[in-house]
N, C-alpha and C positions, 0 to 999 in steps of 0.2 A: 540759793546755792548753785554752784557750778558744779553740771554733774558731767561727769567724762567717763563715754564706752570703750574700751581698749578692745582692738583686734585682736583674736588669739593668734599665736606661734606655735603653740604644739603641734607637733605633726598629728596630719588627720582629724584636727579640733575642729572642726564648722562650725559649733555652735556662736550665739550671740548675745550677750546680758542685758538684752534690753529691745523693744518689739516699739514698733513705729504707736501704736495707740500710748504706750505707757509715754513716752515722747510726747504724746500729746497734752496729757494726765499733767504731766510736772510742766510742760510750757503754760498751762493753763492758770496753775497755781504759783506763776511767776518766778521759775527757775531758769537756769540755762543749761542746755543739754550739748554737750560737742559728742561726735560721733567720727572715728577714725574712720576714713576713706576706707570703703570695702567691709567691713566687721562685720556685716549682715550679708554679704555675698552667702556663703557657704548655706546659710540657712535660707535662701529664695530671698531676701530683702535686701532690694537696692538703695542705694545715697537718697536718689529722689525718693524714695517713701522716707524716709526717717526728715529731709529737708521738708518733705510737704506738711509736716507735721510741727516744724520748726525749728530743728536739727542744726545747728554748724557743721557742716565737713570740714575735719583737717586730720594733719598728719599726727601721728602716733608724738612726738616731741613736744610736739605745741600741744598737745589734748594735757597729757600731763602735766605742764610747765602752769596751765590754767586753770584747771580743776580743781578744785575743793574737794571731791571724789571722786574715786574712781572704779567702775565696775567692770571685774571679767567674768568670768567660766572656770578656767581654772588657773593654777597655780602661776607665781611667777619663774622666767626663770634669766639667768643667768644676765645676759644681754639685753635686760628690763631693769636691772638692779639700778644703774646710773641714772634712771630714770625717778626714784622714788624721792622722796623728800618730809622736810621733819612736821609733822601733823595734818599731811595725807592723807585722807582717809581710803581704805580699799575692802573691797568686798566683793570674795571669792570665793569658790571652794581652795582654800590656801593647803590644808592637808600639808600642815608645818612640821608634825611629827614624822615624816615621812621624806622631811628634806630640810637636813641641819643647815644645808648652805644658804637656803631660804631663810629661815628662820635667823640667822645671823642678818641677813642684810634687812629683814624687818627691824630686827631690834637697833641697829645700827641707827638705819634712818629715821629712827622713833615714828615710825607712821601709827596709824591707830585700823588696826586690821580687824574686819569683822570677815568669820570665815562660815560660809552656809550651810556647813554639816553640821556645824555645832551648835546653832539658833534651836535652842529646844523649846516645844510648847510644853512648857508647865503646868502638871496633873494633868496633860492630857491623855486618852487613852494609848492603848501599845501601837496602833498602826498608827498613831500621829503625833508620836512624839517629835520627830525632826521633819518637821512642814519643810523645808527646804531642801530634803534627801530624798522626803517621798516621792515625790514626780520622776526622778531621776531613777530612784531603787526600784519604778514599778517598771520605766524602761529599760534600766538591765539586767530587768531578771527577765522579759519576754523575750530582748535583744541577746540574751546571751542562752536563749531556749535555740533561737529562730537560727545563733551561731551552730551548735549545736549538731542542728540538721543539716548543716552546711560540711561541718566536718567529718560526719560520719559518712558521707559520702567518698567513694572508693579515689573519685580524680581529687583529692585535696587530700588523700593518704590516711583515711578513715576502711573501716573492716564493709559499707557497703550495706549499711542497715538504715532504714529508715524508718525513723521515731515518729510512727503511727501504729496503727489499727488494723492490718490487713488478710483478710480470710485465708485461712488455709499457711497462715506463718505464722510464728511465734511473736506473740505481743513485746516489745520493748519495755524493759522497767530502768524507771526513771528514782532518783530519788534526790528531793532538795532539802539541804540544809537550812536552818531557818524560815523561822516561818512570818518571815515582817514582811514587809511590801517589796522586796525583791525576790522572796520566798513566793508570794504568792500569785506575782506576773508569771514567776517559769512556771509553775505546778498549774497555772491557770491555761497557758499555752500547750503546756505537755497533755493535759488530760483532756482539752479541747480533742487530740489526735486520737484520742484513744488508746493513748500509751497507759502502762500501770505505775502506775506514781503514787510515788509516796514520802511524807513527810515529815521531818523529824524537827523538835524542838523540846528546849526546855521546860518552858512553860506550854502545862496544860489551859489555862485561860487564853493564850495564842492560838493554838492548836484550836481550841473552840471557835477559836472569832473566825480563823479560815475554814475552817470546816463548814461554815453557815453561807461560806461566800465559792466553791467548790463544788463540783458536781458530784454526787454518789460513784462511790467504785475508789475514790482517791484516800489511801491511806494514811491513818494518821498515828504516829510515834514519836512516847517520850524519848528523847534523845538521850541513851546512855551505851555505854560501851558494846554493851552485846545486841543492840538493837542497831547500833552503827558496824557494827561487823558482820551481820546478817546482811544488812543493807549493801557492804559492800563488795561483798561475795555473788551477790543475784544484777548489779547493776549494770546496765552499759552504760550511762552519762550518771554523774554525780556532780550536783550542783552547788555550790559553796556560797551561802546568801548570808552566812554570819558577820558581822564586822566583829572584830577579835578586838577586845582590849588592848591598847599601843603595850601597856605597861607585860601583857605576860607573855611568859616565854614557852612555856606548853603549846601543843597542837592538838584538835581533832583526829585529825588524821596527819601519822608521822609516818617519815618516808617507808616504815617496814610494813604496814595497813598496805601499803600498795600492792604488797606482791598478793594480798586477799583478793584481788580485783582478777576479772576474766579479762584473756586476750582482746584488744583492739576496746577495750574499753573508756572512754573519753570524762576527766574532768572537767568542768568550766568552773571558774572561781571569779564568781560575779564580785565578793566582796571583794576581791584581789590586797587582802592586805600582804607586806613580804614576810615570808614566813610567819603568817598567824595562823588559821585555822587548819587551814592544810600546809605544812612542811615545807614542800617545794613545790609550792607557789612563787613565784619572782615575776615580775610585771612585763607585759610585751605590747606588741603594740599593734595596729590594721596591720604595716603593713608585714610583720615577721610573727602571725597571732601564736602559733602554738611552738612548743616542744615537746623532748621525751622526757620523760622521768622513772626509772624502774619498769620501763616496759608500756608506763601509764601518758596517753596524750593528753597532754593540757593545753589546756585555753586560758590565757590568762590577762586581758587585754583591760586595761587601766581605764577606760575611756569607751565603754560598749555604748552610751547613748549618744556619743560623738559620730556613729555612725548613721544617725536618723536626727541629724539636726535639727529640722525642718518642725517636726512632734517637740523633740525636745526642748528645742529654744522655746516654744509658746510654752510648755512645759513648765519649764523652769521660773520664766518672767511671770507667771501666773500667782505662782508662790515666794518671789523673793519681793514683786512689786513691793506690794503695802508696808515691807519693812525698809525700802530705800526713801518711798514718800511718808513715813514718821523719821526719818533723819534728816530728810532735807528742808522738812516745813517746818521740823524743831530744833533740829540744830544735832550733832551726833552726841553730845553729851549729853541734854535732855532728853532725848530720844532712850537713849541706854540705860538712862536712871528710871525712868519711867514705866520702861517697858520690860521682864523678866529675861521673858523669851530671847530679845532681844541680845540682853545682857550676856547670856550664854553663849554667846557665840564673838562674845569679842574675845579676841585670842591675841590681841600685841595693842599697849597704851602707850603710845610715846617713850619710849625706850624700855617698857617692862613688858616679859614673858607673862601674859593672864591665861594662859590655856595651862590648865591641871597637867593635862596626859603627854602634853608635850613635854613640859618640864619634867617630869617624871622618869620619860626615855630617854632623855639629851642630856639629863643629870645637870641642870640648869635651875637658877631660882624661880621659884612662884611666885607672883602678887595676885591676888582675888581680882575679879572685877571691879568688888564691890573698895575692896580698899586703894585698886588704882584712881577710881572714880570719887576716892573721896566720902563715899557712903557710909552709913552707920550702922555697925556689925549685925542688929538686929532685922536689914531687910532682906526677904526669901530669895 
């Protein structure tokens, strides 16, 4: 298989889909790997490391025009569309419900999109359900703790409190929403400083499994209305680590919960869905990160592990590896029948919508995986 690394466009992206050893991995087992000129800059990885491993350099046109697949980071967009074509394979975080105009030109150019949020490991436990979020969710929920301290500082138009420990001043109380692997990078950073932290979730079996991985003093709370209006009456940062269901329309916290909040007090909305779990959330980005809302500063920045490439790409590549090499040594359709996990995360088959929650939002039709693929209703 011809596998092709696409350079990001997003503003502030550095990361890179693919690490000069994996390069190695699939030249070994007799693939071809092209690599667009520069794609590995932003994360410390030069042409000659990806070539010394076996790599073709070229440019972004030709990588596509030759590829069998194709891998980024994140989504596509606009001025990538002309580029795709009909049974392409690509695999990204595509986050299709989040961008109708995407999702039209996927279905358009019938490509076969596998997107890495949605690769679920099947029966696996709660912090491992999505192997290809968690490396990312662990760095931004510390990335978006480490933001946090950045903004509460008085020159970046924060009230001038630093979320630590310090004798003789009032402890800072922290409080994260969610308790998955984004939940428990910030609560693990926050309570690192000595801040009072506390943590709210759903599930009590969640709340246990972090509570075993936490230091004594970090508080732990079923998430329900009165225990979220306490929380946000005593806070100065509130951390948003939920990913909201595409389909509801409800929030956690809706714009009038704000005015419960103390002056100069700071949101970060790690999961940054638009308008899901917190209200008015709306997505920003390095270089415009916050705004106001009812008084309340948000952080809201789409791409918090895009700021530490470097961690993140090896990150990333560590957990999407093994499921690009069972597609390229099997082929993408044996690979997808094959493998469950995998399955779950195709979200566009040659001209058909396979992501649930997309179709859902977009009010567009479904096909299953398993019936784009031909499958027989009975497999899990």
């Amino acid at each position: 298989m011809i596998i092709g690394v696409a350079k990001e466009i997003k503003n502030n992206e550095y990361r890179v889909a693919i690490i000069p050893e994996n390069v190695g991995a699939l030249v070994k087992n007799g693939h071809t790997v092209l690599i667009e000129g520069g794609a590995g800059k932003g994360s410390g990885v030069d042409d000659g490391q990806y070539a010394a491993e076996g790599a073709v350099i070229l440019s972004k046109p030709e990588l596509f025009e030759r590829s069998d697949m194709v891998l980024k980071v994140k989504e596509f967009f606009p001025e990538e569309y002309h580029l795709l074509r009909e049974g392409l394979i690509v695999m990204t975080y595509i986050h299709s419900n989040a961008h109708p105009e995407q999702t039209d030109a996927l279905l358009l150019k019938k490509v076969i999109g596998i997107s890495y949020e949605d690769v679920e490991h099947c029966g696996g436990p709660p912090l491992g359900t999505f192997p290809l979020l968690r490396p990312m969710s662990e760095i931004a929920g510390k990335g978006g703790f480490i933001m946090a301290l950045q903004h509460m500082q008085k020159m970046y138009g924060g009230p001038g409190v630093m979320l630590a420990n310090v004798c003789g001043v009032r402890t800072p109380e922290i409080t994260v929403i969610g308790a998955g692997n984004s939940g428990l990078g910030a609560a693990e950073l926050a309570a690192a400083l000595g801040n009072k932290v506390t943590v709210l979730d759903i599930s009590a079996e969640k709340l246990e499994l972090v509570k075993s991985r936490l230091p004594n003093g970090v508080e732990f709370l079923l998430s329900n209305e009165r225990n979220l209006t306490e929380c946000l009456k005593r806070s100065d940062v509130l951390l948003n680590c939920v990913l909201w269901p595409k389909h509801r329309r409800d929030h956690l916290v809706t714009r009038e919960m704000l005015g419960l909040m103390k002056p100069g007090a700071l949101i970060v909305d790690i999961a940054c869905d638009e308008r899901g779990a917190v209200e008015t959330c709306r997505s920003t980005s390095h270089d415009d990160p916050v705004y106001v809302e009812e008084g309340i500063v948000h952080y809201c920045v789409d791409n918090i592990p895009g700021a530490f490439p470097r961690t993140s790409t090896y990150a990333l590549c560590n957990a999407t590896f093994p499921y690009v090499l069972q597609i390229a040594d099997k082929g993408v359709e044996t690979a997808l029948r094959a493998n469950p996990s995998l399955r779950k995360g195709l979200s566009f088959y040659r001209g058909l919508l396979t992501l649930k929650e997309t179709a859902v939002k977009q009010g567009r039709d479904y096909t299953s995986p398993e019936d784009a693929l031909g499958m027989e209703a009975r497999v899990t």
